[in-house]
Structures are given as C-alpha cells and as structure tokens.
C-alpha positions in Angstrom: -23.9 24.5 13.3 -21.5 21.4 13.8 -21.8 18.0 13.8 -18.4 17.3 14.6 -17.9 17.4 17.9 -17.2 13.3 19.4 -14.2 11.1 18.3 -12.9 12.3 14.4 -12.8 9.7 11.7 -10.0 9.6 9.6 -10.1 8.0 6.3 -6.9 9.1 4.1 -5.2 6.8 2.3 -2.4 7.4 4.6 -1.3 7.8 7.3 -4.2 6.1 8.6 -5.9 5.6 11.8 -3.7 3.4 13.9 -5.4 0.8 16.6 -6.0 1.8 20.3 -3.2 -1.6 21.4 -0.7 0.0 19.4 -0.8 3.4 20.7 -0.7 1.7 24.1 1.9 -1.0 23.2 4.6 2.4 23.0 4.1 3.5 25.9 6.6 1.5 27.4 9.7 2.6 29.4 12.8 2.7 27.8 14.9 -1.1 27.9 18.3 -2.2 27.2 18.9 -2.6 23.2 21.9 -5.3 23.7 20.2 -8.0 24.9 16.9 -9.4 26.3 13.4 -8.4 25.2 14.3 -6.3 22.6 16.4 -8.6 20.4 14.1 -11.3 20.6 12.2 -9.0 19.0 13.7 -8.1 16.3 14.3 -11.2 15.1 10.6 -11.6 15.4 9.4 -8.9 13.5 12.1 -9.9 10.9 10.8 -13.6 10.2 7.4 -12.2 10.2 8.0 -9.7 7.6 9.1 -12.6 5.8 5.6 -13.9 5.9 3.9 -10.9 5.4 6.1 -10.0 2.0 5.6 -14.1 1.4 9.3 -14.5 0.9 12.2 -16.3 1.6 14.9 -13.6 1.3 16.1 -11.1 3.1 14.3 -8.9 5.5 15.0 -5.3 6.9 13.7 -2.6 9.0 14.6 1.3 8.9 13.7 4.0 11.0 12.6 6.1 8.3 9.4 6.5 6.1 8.5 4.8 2.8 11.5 7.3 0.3 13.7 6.1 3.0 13.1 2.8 2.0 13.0 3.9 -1.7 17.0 4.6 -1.1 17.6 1.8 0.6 16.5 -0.3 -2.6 17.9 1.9 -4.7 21.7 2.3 -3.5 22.0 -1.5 -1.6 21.5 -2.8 -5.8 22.8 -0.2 -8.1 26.0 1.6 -9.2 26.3 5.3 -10.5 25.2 5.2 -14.3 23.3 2.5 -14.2 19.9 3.0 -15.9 16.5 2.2 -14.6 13.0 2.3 -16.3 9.9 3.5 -14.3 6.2 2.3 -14.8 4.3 5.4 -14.2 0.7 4.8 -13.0 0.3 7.9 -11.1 2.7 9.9 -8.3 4.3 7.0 -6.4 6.3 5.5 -9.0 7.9 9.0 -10.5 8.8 10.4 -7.0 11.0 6.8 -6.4 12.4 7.8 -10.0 13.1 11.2 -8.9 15.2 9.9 -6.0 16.9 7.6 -8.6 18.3 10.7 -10.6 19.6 12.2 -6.9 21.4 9.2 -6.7 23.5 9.4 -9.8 21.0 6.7 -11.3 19.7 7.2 -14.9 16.4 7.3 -14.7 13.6 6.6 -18.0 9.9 6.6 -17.4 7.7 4.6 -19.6 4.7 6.6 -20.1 2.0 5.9 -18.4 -1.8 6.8 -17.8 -2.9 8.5 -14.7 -6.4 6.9 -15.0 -5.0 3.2 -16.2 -2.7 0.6 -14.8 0.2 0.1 -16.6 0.4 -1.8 -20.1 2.5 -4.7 -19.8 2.6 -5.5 -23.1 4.5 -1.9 -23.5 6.6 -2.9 -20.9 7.6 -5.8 -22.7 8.1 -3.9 -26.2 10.0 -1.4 -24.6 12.5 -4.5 -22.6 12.5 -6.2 -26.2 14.3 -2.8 -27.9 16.6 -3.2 -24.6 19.2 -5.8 -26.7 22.3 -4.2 -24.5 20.1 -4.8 -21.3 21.4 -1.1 -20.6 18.3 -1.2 -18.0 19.5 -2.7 -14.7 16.4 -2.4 -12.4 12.4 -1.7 -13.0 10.3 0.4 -10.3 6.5 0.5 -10.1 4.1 0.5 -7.5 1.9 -2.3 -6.8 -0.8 0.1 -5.6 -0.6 4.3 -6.3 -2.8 6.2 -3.5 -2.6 9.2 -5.8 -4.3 7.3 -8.8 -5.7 4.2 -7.1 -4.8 2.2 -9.4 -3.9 -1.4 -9.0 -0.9 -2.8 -11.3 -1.1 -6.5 -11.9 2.6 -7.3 -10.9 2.2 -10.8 -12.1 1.8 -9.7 -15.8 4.5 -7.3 -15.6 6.7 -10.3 -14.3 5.2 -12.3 -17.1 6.2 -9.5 -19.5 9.6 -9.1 -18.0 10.2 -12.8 -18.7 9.1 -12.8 -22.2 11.6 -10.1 -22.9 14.1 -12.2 -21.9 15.5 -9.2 -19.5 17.5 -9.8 -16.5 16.9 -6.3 -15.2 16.0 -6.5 -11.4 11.9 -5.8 -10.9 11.3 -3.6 -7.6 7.8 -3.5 -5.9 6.7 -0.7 -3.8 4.0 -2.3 -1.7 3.4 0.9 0.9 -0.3 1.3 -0.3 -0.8 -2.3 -0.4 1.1 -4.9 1.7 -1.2 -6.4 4.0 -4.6 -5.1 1.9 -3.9 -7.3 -1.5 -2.3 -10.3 -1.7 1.6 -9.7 -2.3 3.4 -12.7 -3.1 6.9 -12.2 -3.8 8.6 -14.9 -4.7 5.4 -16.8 -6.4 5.4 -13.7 -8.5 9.2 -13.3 -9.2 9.9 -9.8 -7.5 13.4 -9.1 -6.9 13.0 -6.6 -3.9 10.0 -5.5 -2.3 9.6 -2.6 0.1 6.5 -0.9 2.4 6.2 1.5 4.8 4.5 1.2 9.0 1.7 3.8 8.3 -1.1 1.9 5.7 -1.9 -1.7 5.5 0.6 -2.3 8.5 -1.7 0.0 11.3 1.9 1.4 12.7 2.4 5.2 13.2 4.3 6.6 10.6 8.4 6.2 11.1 9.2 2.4 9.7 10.1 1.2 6.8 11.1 -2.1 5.6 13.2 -3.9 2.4 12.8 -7.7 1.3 15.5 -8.2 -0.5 15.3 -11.5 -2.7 18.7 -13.3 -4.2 19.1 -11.8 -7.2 18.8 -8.3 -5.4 21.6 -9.9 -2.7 23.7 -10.9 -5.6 23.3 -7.5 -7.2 24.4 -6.1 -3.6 27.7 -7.2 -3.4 28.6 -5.3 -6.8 26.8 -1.5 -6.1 28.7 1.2 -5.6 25.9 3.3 -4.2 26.0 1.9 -0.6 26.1 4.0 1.8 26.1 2.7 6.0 23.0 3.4 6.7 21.2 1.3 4.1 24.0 -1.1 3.7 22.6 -4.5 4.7 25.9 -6.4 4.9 26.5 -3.9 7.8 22.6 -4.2 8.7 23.3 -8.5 8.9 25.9 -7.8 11.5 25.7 -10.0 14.6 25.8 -7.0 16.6 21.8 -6.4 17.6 22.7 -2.5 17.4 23.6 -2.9 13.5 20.0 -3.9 12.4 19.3 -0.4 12.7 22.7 1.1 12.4 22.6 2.4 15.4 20.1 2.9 18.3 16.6 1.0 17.1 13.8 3.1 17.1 12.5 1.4 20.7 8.8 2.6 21.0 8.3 2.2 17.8 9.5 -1.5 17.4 6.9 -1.9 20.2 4.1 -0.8 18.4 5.0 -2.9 15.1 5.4 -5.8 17.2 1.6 -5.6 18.4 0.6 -4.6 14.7 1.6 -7.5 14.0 0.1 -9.8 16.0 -3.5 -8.3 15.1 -2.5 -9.2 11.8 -1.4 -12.4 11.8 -4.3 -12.8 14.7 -7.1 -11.9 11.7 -4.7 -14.0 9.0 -3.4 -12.5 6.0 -6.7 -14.0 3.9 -8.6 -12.4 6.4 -7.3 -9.1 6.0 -7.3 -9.3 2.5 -11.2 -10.4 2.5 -11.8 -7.5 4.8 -10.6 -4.8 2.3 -12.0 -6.6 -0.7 -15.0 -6.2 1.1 -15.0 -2.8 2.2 -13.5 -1.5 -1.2 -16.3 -3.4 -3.4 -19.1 -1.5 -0.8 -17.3 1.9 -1.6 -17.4 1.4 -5.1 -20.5 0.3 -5.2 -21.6 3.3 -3.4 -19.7 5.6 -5.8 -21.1 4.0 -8.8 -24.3 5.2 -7.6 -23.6 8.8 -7.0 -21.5 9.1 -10.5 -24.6 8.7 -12.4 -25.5 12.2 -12.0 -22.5 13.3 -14.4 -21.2 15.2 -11.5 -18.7 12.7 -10.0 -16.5 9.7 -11.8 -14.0 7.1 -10.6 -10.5 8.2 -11.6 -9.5 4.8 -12.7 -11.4 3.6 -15.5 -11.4 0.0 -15.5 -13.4 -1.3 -12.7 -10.7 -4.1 -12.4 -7.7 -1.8 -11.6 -9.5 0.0 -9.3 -7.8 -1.0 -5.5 -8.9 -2.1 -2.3 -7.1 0.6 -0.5 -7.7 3.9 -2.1 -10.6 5.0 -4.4 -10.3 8.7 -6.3 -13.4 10.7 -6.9 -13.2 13.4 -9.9 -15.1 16.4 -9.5 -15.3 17.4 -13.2 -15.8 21.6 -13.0 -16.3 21.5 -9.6 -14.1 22.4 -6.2 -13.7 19.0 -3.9 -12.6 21.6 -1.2 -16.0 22.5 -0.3 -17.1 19.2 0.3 -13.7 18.3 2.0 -14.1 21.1 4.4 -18.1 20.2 4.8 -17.4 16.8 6.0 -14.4 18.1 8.1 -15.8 20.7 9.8 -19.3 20.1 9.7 -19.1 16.4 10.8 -15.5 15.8 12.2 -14.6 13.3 8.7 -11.0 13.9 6.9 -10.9 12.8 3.8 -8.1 13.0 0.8 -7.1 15.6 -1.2 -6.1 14.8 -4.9 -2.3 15.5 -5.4 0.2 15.2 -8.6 -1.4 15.6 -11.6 -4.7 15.6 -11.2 -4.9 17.8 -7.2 -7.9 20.2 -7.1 -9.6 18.0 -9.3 -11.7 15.2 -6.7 -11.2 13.7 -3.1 -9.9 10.6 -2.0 -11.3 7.7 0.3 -8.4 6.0 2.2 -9.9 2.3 3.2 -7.0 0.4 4.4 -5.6 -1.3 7.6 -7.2 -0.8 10.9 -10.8 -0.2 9.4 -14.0 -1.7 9.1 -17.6 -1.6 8.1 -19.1 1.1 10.8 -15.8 3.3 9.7 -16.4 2.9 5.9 -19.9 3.0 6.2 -20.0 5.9 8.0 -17.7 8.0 6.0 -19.9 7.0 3.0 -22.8 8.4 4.7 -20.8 11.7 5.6 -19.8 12.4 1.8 -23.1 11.8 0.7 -24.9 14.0 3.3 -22.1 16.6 2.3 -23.0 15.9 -1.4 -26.7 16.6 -0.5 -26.5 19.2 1.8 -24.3 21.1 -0.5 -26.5 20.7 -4.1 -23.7 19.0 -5.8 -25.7 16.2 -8.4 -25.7 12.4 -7.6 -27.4 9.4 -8.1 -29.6 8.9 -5.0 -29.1 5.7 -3.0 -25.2 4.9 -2.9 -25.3 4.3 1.3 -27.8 1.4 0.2 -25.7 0.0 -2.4 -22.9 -0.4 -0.1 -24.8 -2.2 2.8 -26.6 -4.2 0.4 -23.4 -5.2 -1.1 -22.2 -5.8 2.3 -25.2 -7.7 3.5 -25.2 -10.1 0.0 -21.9 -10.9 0.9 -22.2 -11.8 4.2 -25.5 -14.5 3.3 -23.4 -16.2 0.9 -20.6 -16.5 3.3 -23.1 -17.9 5.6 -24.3 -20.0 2.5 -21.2 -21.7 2.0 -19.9 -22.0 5.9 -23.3 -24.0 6.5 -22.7 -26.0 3.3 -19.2 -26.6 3.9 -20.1 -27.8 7.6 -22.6 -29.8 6.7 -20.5 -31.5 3.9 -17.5 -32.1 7.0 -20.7 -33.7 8.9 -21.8 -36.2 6.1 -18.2 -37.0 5.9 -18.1 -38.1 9.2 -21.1 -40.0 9.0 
C-alpha cells in the first residue's frame, strides 16, 4: 500500500525545492548577452548580492556549484605554499581543505568535533603559537549540513583579533546565506562565498564570491589565479567577462526572480521564517528523543541551525525509515554522510519552505517512526504547532501593542 502518490515533498538540506516563479522565470528564449536586458541584469544581481552578503566589497557570480566557488576563494587570494588552517565542524569545511592541498596550498586542520561547533578559544591558542604568521587564510563554514552545526563567526573573528593574526578569514555561507543572519563586514569576514541551490531557492549551477579589501589586496599578489576565477579579468568592462565567457542565461533568469521573492519577504523576514520553522522541528525532535532511540547530533541546543537538523539512530538503520517515508508517503529526507553516514537522517528546512511543508514532513517521520516500532516520545507533531501557534500570539501581542503605542502617540 502507498501513500505517495500526489505532488513529492522534498526536504534535504540541499538541493532543495525551488519555487514554481523560478522554474517559470527560465523558461525564456535565448537573448543577446552584449547588451540590453541581460546586462542590466547582471549588474543587478551583483549589487544585490552585495546586500544579501551585507557587504561593501566585491561581488561575483560563477556558473559552477558551491567547490567551484571554494577555488575561486582559494586561487583569486593565495600563492603555492602558502598555509591555511581549517576549522573542522563536520564535512563542509575538510572537503574546502581538501581542494586547498589540490591546489598546491598547505593545508592544517584544527581538530574539531563532529557533534560541537568550533572552540574559538582553540582557535585563538592555536593563532597565538602562529609568531611567523606562517598561516595566510582560515576556512570554516558558517553552517555544516552534514553536522548542522552552527559556528558563531563573530567569536571566531573576535578570536582571530585577539591573536593579533592577519591571516585572511573565509566564510562558506552555502547552508546558510539567506537563513541566518550573515553580516560580513560588521563581522570582519574577509571573503564570503554561497552557492544558488539552499537559502537562495535557485536550481543548483551558481555560485558566488564577496570578496572584501583585504581579500582584493591579497588578489593582486596570488600566484594561483587562473582565468576563469580571476576577478581582475571577471571586472572587465566587457559584459561577457563577468562570466568568462558566455553567462549561464536561463539560469541568471531564475536567480534574478529568486531574488526578488527575497528581498520581496526582507532579509529579517526570511531569517524569522527559518528561526521559526527550525525551533518547531526541534521542538518536535526533543519529544521523540526521549525514548532513548533517537538524539540530536549537535549537542548544544544553541549550535544547533535553522537550516539542517541531524537525527542519530543509535543501533538502528535510518534507511528503513528513509525508504518508509519515501516510498510509502512520497517524503525524501537526508541521508547522514562523512563521518557519521548510516548512522541517522537529516531534515533540510531552508529557503523556499514553510509551515504546511515542515509540518507535514514532521508528521511523515513520525507516522514512519510509529508505523515501523522504532521508540519515541509521543506527541512531537504537537510540540511543533504549539511552538508555532505560541509564537504567532505573541507576535500578535506585540503588533497590537506596538500599534496601539503609534496611536497614543498620535493622540
């Protein structure tokens, strides 16, 4: 028997499900990429990035996916030898380190835990035994879909600084731009790059670079450059060298549209949403792990992100429950990978999602959870929609306080 058949949900933390106006906006005949509609934008979608990444640098889009943009960072900054030290938190940060050591790049890791954010104070320790500032750039991930964890980027500045190191810090924001608040420059990040296919609701083929001044600076020095990344070439006045060639047409289209449902909702909005939404799946989790059957991957409840939740399986196959939910009732839901795949299932909750979507999935996993006799706590669907519905009374609270506060002030 299947309960599958209607519309599938998809709920991985990437890609993820991309809106109906975007699909549309591609289908669009092909225009000249000189001059006219296509330009204008460009230049668009540049400044916006701008706001998006809350910067003032340097913006740039590649037709390529997130490790495309990984190389871009990495050979537009550095030179061959040059060292760099990588925060692990989980896969994403290790796999841009990996590239690194392709490159010619020396690459150290400083350990990490994949169930913990990473500890800035042994960043610092580690920057402080750095006297020859032999380290020239710093990668982590702001959010890590295989961990979801959540790395507090402002401390790791803050640690950065009290090291007294001038070694340029690099954000990967693919799991997060858009979701969390990002704040570049407020936060002292160097370079900053994402990928089209999470927070951003755009099919999978885009990536993008912010490049701030000490990463310009650093630019005109690396001997890693290569044409294709090279942004002095990409800052060409010819529209054709923005994307080294021909731009990616159909797929400028659909960013372009992504964009303005963003910045239609506001950034605040969007972040509000998945705060939401992530708070409703955790507290929906929380319930089903008291059965000692299921656990949240990231230990502290405050590095846990708005995008991506792990569930461990402790002694038990996910597959069966990922193929229930699949097959039985049309729901794809994450696979663990890295260290700890085969051991739990992941719930992506990021861009073009809401409460029916998330709500929905929740009620699928925990039908699979009953249906299939694997122990948890009973009522988790009714901690998320009460968590929902609190939330929405006190927002209601405070918009009729704050309107009747604007109407006294009137008086």
């Amino acid at each position: 028997m299947t309960l599958a058949n209607g519309r599938k949900i998809l709920m991985l933390p990437g890609p993820t499900t991309v809106p109906d106006e975007v699909l549309q906006a591609m289908h669009r005949p092909a225009i000249d990429i000189r001059e006219g509609e296509l330009v204008e934008m460009t230049d668009r979608c540049l400044a916006d990035l701008k706001s998006i990444f809350d910067t003032t640098g340097d913006t740039f889009i590649y037709a390529a996916n997130g490790h495309g943009a990984w190389e871009a960072a990495l050979s537009n900054t550095l030179s061959r030898g040059d060292t760099v030290l990588v925060l692990q938190s989980g896969a994403f940060a290790m796999g841009w380190g990996e590239m690194a050591g392709m490159l010619g790049l020396n690459v150290e890791v400083l350990p990490g835990d994949w169930r913990k954010a990473v500890d800035a104070n042994a960043l610092e320790a580690r920057l402080r035994q750095d006297s020859g500032h032999a380290i020239k750039a710093i990668l982590t991930v702001q959010i890590d879909t295989a961990s979801s964890v959540i790395n507090d980027i402002p401390a790791l500045r803050a640690a950065i600084d009290a090291a007294g190191h001038p070694a340029l810090f690099m954000v990967d924001t693919i799991a997060s731009l858009a979701c969390v608040p990002f704040r570049m420059d407020a936060w002292g990040v160097d370079l900053a790059l994402s990928g089209s296919q999470k927070g951003l609701m755009t099919p999978p083929g885009l990536s993008f670079v912010a490049a701030g001044a000490r990463a310009m600076k650093a630019h005109a020095t690396a001997n890693l450059r290569t044409l294709y990344w090279d942004w002095t070439f990409r800052q060409g006045e010819a529209h054709y060298k923005k994307y080294c060639g021909t731009p990616p047409v159909q797929m400028i289209f659909a960013f372009r549209k992504a964009l303005d449902l963003l910045l239609a909702e506001g950034l605040d909005g969007a972040h509000t949403r998945h705060r939401l939404l992530a708070e409703a799946v955790r507290a929906c989790v929380g319930v089903w792990t008291k059965a000692g059957a299921l656990e949240f991957n990231i230990l502290d409840p405050d590095t846990r992100a708005n995008s991506v939740t792990v569930v461990l399986t402790p002694g038990r196959d996910p597959a069966r429950l990922r193929d229930f939910c699949k097959d039985t009732c049309g729901l794809t839901i994450g696979e663990t990978i890295g260290e700890i795949a085969g051991t739990g299932f992941r719930i992506g909750h990021m861009g073009h999602v809401n409460a029916p979507a998330v709500l929905g999935a929740l009620a699928t996993i925990e039908l699979g959870l009953s249906a299939l006799s694997i122990p948890h706590g009973a009522g988790g669907l009714q901690a998320a929609t009460d968590h929902l519905a609190n939330a929405l009374r006190e927002e209601r609270a405070e918009t009729g306080s704050a309107r009747m506060s604007a109407a006294a002030a009137r008086l």
